[in-house]
TORKOL-785085 format. One record per residue (C-alpha): residue number from 1; residue in three letters; x, y negated, z negated. Coordinates in pm, whole numbers, plus 50000, padded with zeros to 5 digits. Example, Ala and Ser with C-alpha at 12.3 -4.5 7.8 and 13.67 -1.06 7.14 Angstrom:
2
@pos:1	code:Ala	xx:51230	yy:50450	zz:49220;
@pos:2	code:Ser	xx:51367	yy:50106	zz:49286;
// end
This chain:
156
@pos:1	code:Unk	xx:18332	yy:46118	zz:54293;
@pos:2	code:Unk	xx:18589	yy:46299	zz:54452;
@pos:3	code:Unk	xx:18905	yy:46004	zz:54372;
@pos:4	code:Unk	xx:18768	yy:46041	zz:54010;
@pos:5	code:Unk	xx:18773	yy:46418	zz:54013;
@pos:6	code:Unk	xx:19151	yy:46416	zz:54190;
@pos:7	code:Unk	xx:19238	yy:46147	zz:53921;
@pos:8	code:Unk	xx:19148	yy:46385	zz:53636;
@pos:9	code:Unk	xx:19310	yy:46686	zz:53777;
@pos:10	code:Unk	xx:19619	yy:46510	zz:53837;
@pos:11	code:Unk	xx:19601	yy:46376	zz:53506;
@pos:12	code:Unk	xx:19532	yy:46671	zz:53335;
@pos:13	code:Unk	xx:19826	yy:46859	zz:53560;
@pos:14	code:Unk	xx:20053	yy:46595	zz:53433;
@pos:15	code:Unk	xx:19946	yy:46700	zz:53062;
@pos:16	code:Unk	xx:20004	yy:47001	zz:53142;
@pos:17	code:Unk	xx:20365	yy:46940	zz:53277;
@pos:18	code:Unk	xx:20474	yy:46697	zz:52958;
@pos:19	code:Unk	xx:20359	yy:47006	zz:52755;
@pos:20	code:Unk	xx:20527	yy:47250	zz:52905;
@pos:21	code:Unk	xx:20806	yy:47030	zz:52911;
@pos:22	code:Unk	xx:20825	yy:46939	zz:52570;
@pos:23	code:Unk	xx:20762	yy:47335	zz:52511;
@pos:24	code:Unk	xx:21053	yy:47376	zz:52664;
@pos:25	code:Unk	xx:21281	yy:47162	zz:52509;
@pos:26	code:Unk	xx:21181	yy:47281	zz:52123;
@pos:27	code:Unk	xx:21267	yy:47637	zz:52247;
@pos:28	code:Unk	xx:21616	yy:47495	zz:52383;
@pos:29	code:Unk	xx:21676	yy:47310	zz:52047;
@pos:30	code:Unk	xx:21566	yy:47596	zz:51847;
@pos:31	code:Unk	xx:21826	yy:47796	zz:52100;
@pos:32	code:Unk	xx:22075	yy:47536	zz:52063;
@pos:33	code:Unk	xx:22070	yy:47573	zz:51645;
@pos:34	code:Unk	xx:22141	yy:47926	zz:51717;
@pos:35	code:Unk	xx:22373	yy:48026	zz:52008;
@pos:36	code:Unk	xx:22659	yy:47836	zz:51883;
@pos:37	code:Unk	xx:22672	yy:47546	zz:52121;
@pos:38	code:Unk	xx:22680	yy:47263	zz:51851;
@pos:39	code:Unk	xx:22969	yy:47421	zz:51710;
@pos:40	code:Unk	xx:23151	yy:47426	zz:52031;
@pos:41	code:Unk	xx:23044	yy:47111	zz:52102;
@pos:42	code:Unk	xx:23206	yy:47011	zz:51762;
@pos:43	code:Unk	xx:23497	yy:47145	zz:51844;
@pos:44	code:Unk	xx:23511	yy:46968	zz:52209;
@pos:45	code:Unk	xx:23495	yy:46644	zz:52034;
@pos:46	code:Unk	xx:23775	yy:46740	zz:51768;
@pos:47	code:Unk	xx:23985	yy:46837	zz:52068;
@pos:48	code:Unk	xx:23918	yy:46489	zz:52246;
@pos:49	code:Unk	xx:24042	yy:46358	zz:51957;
@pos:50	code:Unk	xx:24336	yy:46534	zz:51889;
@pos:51	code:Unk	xx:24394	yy:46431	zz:52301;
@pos:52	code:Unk	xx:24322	yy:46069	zz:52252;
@pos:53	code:Unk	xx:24512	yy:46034	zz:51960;
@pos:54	code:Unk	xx:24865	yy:46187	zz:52120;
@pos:55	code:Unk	xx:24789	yy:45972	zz:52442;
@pos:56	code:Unk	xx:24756	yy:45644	zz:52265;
@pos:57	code:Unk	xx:25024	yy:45469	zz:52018;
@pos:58	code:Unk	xx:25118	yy:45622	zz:51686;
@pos:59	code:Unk	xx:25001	yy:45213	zz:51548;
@pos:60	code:Unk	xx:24651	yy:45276	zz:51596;
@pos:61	code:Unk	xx:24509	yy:45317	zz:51261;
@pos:62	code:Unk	xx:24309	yy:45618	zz:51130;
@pos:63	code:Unk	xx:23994	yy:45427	zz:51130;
@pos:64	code:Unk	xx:23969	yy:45420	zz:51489;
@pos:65	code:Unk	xx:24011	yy:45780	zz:51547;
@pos:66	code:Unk	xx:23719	yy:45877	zz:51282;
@pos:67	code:Unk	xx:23490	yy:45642	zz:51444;
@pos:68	code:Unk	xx:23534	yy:45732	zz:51791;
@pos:69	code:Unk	xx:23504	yy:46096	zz:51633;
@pos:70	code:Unk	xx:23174	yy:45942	zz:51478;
@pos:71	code:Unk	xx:23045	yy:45804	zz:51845;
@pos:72	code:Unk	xx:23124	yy:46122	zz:52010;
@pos:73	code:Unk	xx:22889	yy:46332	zz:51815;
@pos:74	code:Unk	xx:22607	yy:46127	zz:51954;
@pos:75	code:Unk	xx:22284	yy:46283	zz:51853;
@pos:76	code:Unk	xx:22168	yy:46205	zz:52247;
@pos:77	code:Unk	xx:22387	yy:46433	zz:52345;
@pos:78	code:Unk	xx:22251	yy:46694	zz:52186;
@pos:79	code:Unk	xx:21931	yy:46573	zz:52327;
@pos:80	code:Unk	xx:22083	yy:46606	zz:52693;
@pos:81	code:Unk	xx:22238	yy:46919	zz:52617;
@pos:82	code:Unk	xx:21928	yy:47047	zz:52541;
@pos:83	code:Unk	xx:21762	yy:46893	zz:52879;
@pos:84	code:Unk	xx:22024	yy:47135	zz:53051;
@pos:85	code:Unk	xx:21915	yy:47440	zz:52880;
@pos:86	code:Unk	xx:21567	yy:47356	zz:52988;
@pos:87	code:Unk	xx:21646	yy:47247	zz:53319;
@pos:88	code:Unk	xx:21824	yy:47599	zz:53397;
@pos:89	code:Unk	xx:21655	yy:47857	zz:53202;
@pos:90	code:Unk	xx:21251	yy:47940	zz:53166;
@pos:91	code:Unk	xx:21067	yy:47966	zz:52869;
@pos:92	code:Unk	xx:21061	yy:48349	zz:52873;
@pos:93	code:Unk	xx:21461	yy:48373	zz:52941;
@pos:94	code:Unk	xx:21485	yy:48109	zz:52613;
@pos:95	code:Unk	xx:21317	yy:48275	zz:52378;
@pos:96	code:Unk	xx:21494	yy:48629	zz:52477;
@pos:97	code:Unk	xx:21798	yy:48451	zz:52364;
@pos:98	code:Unk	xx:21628	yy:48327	zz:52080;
@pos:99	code:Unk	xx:21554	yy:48664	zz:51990;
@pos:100	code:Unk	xx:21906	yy:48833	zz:52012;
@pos:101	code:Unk	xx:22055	yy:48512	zz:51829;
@pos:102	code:Unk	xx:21873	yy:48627	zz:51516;
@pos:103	code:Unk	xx:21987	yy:48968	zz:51570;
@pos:104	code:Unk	xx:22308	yy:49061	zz:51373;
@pos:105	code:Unk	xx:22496	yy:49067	zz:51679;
@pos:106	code:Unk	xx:22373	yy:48770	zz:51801;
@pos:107	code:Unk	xx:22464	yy:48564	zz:51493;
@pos:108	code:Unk	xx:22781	yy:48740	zz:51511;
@pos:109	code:Unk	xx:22831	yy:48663	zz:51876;
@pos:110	code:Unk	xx:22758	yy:48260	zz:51762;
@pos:111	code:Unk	xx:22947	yy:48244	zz:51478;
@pos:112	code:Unk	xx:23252	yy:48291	zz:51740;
@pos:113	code:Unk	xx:23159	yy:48043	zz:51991;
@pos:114	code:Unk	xx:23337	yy:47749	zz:51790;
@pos:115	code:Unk	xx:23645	yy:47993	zz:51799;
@pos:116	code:Unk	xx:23562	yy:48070	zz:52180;
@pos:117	code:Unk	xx:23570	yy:47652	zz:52316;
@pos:118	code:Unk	xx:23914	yy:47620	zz:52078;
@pos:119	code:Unk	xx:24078	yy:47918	zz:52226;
@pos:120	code:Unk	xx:23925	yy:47746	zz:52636;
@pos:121	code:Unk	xx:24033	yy:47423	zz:52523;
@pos:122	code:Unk	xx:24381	yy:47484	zz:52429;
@pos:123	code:Unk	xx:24414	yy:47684	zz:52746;
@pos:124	code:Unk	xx:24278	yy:47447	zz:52920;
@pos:125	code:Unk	xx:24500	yy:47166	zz:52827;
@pos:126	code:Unk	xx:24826	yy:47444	zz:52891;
@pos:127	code:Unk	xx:24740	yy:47488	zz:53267;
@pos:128	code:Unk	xx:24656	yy:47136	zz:53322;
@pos:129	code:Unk	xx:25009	yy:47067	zz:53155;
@pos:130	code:Unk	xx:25149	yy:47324	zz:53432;
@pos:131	code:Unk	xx:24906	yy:47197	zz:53719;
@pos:132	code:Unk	xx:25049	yy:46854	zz:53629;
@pos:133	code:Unk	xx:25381	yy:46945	zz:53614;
@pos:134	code:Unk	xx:25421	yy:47160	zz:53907;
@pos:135	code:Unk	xx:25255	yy:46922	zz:54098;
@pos:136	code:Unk	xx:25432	yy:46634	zz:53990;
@pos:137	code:Unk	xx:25770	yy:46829	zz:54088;
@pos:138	code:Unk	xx:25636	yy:46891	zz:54434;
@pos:139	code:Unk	xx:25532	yy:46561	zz:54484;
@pos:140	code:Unk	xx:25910	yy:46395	zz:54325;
@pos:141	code:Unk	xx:26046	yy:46275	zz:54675;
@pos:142	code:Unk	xx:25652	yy:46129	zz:54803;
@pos:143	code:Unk	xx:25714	yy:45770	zz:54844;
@pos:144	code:Unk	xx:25439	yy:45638	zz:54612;
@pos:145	code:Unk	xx:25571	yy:45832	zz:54315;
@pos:146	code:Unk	xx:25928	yy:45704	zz:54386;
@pos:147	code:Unk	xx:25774	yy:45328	zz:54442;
@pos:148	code:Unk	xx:25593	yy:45393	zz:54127;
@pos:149	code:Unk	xx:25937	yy:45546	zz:53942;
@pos:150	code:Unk	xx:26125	yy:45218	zz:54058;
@pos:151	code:Unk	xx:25877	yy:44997	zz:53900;
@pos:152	code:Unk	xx:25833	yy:45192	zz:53549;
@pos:153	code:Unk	xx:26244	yy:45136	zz:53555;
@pos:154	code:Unk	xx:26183	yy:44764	zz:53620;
@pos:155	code:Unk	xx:26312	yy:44769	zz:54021;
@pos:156	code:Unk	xx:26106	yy:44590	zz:54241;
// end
């Protein structure tokens, strides 16, 4: 009597949790349609693109470049993205933000976010640029980058 009682408490406590759970990851959709994140997101992936593209040779056709575009905005990573929200915030701190993304100010706030991630990204990519740079230029005499300058010139 008492294994069948534990069973059906632990059974109904792992309702409970799957509930709760799945509670929580409408709210951080329903936040996620809101707050601007699938915009930045968007933006992220345009950014990759524009990366990937300059990185790899000009003869790689268009084609490629759309469909990677078209893999990157995975609809699982929405799904994971979500996970995080409800991973790090409650229930009660979700739907506060719900609330003040419907405000005027919060749908103003959102409607910048997209504008927000392009304005980090392109940062982002100038100080690595400068990171890169200045660290390359302090790192000119180190013996693997001169090994690795005599065999990009052919030298064994």
């Amino acid at each position: 009597m008492q294994k069948t009682l534990l069973a059906l408490t632990l059974c109904l406590a792992a309702l409970g949790a799957s509930a709760n759970t799945d509670s929580k990851r409408q709210l951080a959709a329903e936040l996620m349609n809101l707050d601007g994140s699938k915009q930045a997101m968007q933006v992220s992936n345009q950014f990759l693109v524009h990366q990937t593209r300059i990185s790899m040779p000009f003869t790689i056709p268009d084609a490629f470049f759309k469909k990677f575009e078209a893999n990157l905005n995975n609809p699982q990573l929405h799904q994971d993205v979500a996970d995080i929200y409800a991973k790090h915030l409650s229930e009660a701190e979700m739907q506060a933000a719900i609330t003040f993304y419907q405000s005027p100010e919060g749908k103003a706030l959102a409607s910048k976010v997209g504008l927000f991630a392009e304005a980090f990204a392109g940062l982002s990519a100038r100080y690595t640029d400068f990171a890169m740079n200045s660290t390359l230029q302090e790192f000119a005499n180190h013996p693997a980058f001169l090994q690795l300058q005599q065999l990009q010139q052919g030298q064994p």
